[in-house]
Residue, then its C-alpha position, 0 to 999 in steps of 0.5 A: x643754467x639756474x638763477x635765483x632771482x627777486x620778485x617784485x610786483x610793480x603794477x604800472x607807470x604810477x607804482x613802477x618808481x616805487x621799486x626798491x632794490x633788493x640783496x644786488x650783487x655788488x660785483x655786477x652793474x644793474x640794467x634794465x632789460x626790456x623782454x615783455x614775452x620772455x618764456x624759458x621752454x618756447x622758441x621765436x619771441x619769447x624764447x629769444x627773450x631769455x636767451x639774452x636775459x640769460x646771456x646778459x645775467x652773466x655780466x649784469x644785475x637784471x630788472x627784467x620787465x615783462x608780462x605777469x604770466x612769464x614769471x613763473x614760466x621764468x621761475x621753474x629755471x631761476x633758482x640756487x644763483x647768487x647773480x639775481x634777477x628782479x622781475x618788474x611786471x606791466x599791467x597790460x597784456x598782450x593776448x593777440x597779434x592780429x593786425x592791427x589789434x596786436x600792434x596797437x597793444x603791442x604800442x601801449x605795452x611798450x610805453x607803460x614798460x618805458x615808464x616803469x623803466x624810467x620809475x627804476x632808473x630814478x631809484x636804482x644806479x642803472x647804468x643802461x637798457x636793452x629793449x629785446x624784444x618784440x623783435x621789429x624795429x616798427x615799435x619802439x619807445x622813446x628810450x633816448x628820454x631815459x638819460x641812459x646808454x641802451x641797445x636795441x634787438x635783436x630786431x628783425x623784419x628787413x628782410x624781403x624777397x630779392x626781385x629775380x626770386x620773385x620774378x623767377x618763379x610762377x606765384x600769384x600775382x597777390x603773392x608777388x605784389x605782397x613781397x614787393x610791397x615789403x621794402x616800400x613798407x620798411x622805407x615808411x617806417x624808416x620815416x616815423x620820428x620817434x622811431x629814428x629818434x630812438x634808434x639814432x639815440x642807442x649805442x647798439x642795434x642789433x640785427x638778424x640779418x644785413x637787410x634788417x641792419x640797412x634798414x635800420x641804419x637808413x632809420x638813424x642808427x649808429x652802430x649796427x650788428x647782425x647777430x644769429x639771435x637765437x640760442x641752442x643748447x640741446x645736448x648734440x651727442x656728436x659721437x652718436x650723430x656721426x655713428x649714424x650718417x657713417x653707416x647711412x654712406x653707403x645708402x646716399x650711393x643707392x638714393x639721397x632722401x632729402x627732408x622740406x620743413x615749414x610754414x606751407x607759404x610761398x615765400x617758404x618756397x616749397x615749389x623750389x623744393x619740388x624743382x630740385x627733385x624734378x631735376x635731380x631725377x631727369x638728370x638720373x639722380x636717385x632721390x626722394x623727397x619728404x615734406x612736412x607741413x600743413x598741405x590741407x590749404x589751398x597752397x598745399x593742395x597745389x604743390x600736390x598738383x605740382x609735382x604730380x604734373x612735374x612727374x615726381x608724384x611717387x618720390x615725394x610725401x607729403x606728411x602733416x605736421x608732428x611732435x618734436x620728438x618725432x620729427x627728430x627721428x624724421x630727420x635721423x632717417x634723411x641725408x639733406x635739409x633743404x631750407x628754401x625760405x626768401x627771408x626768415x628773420x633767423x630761427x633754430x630750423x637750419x641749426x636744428x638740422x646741422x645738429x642732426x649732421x644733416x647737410x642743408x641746400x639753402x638760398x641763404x637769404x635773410x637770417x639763413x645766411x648767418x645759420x647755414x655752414x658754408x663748409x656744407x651742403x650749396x654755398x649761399x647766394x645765387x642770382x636767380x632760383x634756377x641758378x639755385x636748382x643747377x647748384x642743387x643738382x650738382x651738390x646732389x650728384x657729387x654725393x651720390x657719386x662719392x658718398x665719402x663727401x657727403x659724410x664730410x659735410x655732414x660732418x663740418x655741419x654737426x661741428x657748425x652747429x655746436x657753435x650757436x650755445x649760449x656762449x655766443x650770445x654771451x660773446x655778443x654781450x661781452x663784446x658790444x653790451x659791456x663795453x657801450x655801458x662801460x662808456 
C-alpha cells in the first residue's frame, strides 16, 4: 500500500503549534497518532507502528509524530495516495533501551510528543489521538489533558509465567524469582497516578493479550480489547505451500521433523522442547528435532548437555541463527513448529510458521494464544508442562499414525494465517477507533 504524504518539521513543544494544515482530504477526519519508532521494513515496535498508522489512513487524516530518521524510512512506502499523511518530528531521540537509560529517555520522548500534540490540536479540527507505541503501558503521558478522544495500544508487558510452568520445571533459581517477580512489578505499576489517570481517561486500550488487558483494567481502564497487534502481509503462495506438505505426507510416516525458534532464554523454554523429543522417541515415536538459535551462551551450552543426558543427542541440531530467506527454506523442509514461549506480547513467528503450512505444538500463553489455530497442531492451554509434553506426545503419534491428518492441520494452519493481513488491523480500527472518534 502507497501513500503520499506531507512533510512538516516541527522541532519541539515551542514550534509543534505552529503547524499548518496542508491539502487535508476533506472526506477523512484528521487524528493525531503517536508512533515515535514507525519503520515500513522492521518487525516489533516500529513495525507495529506503521502497521496501525497504515490501518488507520484507511479512515483517517494522519499527523504522525515521531523520530526524524523514521520519515524517510517512511518515505520509500508513501508515495501516489490522495489520503495524505503529515509527519510531525521530535527533537529528541531515542538511541538506546538499556535500563534504565532507555526508559528515562523513552519518558522525556513521549512528553515532548504530548506537547506537539497539544500545539496541533489548538490549530487543527482533531478529533482524536492513538498513542501506538512504545508498546507498554509503564510509559504513558498525560493524554486525558488534551481535551480529545484518544486510544492507547496496543500495549503489552502483562504477561508472566503461570506458577505451575515455574514451579514444574528445573530452572535457576534467579531465573524463577525474575518470572515471579513479574506480576509484583505490574501491580506497582498499576498504582503510578499519571498512569491511571491516562489510561482511565481513553476510550480504548487495546491490548496483546488477556493478561496485558487485566492489568490494564486493574490500572482504570474502561474499555479493553485484546488484539493480534501485528500485520502480515507477505504474499503466502497457498497452492505452492499445500503442493509441498502433499508430497512431504508419506515422510511424516517414516519421521516427523519438528523445528524451535528463538531467543535461547528460559522463559522461551527450549528444555520443553527437548522434553517433547525425549518422550516422543521412548514411546518409539520417530522424530528429529532442529533448533535455531544462539546456543554459544551459558544457556545454550546447557541445553546441549541436556538432550545429551536426556539421550536425544543424535536427533537434535543445533544451529545459529540465519537469513530470513534461509530460515524460510529451513522451515519448508519440517513438519511441526514448536512455539514454547511463557509469555510473548504477540509477534509474526507462529503466523510465519502456519504460512508455511507448519502446524504448531504451542502452550498458548501470552499473545500466542491469539496467534495459534486452534484447528491445528495441540490445543492451547494445559496445566502444567508435563501436561503439555503427554499432549504433544500425542499429537506426534496421531501424525505419524495417519500422515492424512497431519496434511489436514497443515492445511487448516496455512488458511489460519491468510487471516492476520492488514485488513485485520483495519477492522479493529473500523470497529472500535471510528466509532469512539465518532462519539
Amino acid at each position: 500500500m502507497r501513500h503520499s504524504f506531507n512533510f512538516i518539521p516541527i522541532h519541539g513543544p515551542a514550534t509543534g503549534s505552529s503547524a499548518v494544515s496542508q491539502s487535508h482530504p476533506m472526506n477523512k477526519p484528521q487524528i493525531i497518532v503517536i508512533a515515535l519508532s514507525i519503520d515500513p521494513t522492521a518487525g516489533s515496535e516500529a513495525g507495529k507502528g506503521w502497521w496501525w498508522a497504515t490501518a488507520l489512513s484507511q479512515f483517517f487524516h494522519l499527523h504522525v509524530i515521531t523520530q526524524k530518521h523514521h520519515v524517510e524510512q517512511c518515505h520509500q512506502f508513501l508515495q501516489d495516495d490522495s489520503s495524505g499523511w503529515e509527519f510531525h518530528t521530535t527533537d529528541t531521540m531515542l538511541e538506546t533501551w538499556a535500563f534504565p537509560y532507555g526508559y528515562i529517555r523513552y519518558a522525556k520522548l513521549v512528553k515532548e510528543a504530548c506537547a506537539i500534540a497539544a500545539g496541533i490540536v489548538r490549530n487543527q479540527p482533531i478529533v482524536g489521538l492513538c498513542h501506538l507505541i512504545l508498546g507498554s503501558f509503564r510509559v504513558l503521558p498525560r493524554y486525558d489533558k488534551l481535551g480529545i478522544p484518544y486510544t492507547v495500544g496496543p500495549l503489552g508487558g502483562g504477561e508472566c509465567a503461570p506458577f505451575r510452568y515455574l514451579m514444574g520445571r528445573s530452572l535457576p533459581l534467579k531465573e524463577r524469582l525474575v518470572e515471579l517477580g513479574r506480576p509484583l512489578m505490574n501491580a506497582m505499576f498499576t498504582l503510578v497516578p499519571p498512569l491511571r489517570k491516562c489510561l482511565k481517561g481513553s476510550a480504548v486500550a487495546f491490548a496483546t493479550s488477556e493478561e496485558t488487558a487485566i492489568v490494564l483494567r486493574r490500572m482504570g481502564a474502561q474499555h479493553t480489547v485484546v488484539v493480534f497487534p501485528d500485520a502480515y502481509d507477505t504474499p503466502i503462495d497457498t497452492a505452492a505451500v499445500m503442493e509441498n506438505r502433499t508430497k512431504q505426507r508419506v515422510m511424516v510416516g517414516s519421521k516427523i521433523r519438528l523445528l524451535w525458534q528463538g531467543r535461547v532464554l528460559w522463559w522461551k523454554c527450549p528444555d520443553l522442547a527437548l522434553d517433547i523429543l525425549a518422550s516422543a522417541m521412548r514411546e518409539g515415536i520417530r522424530v528429529e528435532l532442529t533448533m535455531v538459535g544462539d546456543w554459544d551462551g551459558m544457556l545454550g551450552k546447557q541445553m546441549k548437555a541436556r538432550a545429551v543426558k536426556l539421550g536425544v543427542g543424535s536427533s537434535v541440531v543445533f544451529i545459529p541463527g540465519m537469513s530470513r530467506v534461509d530460515y524460510l527454506e529451513l522451515q519448508a523442509t519440517h513438519h511441526a513448529f514448536l512455539a514454547t514461549s511463557l509469555h510473548d506480547s504477540g509477534g509474526i513467528p507462529l503466523i510465519e510458521a502456519q504460512a508455511r503450512g507448519l502446524p504448531c505444538l504451542t502452550l498458548g500463553l501470552g499473545g500466542n494464544r491469539e496467534s495459534a489455530c486452534s484447528e491445528a497442531g495441540v490445543p492451547v492451554g494445559g496445566t502444567c508442562p508435563a501436561e503439555f509434553v503427554e499432549r504433544s506426545v500425542a499429537c506426534l503419534r496421531r501424525w505419524q499414525t495417519d500422515p492424512a491428518q497431519w496434511l489436514g492441520d497443515a492445511s487448516a494452519a496455512l488458511d489460519y494465517s491468510t487471516t492476520f493481513t492488514n485488513a485485520r488491523l483495519q477492522g479493529y480500527v473500523r470497529e472500535h477507533v471510528v466509532k469512539a472518534f465518532e462519539g
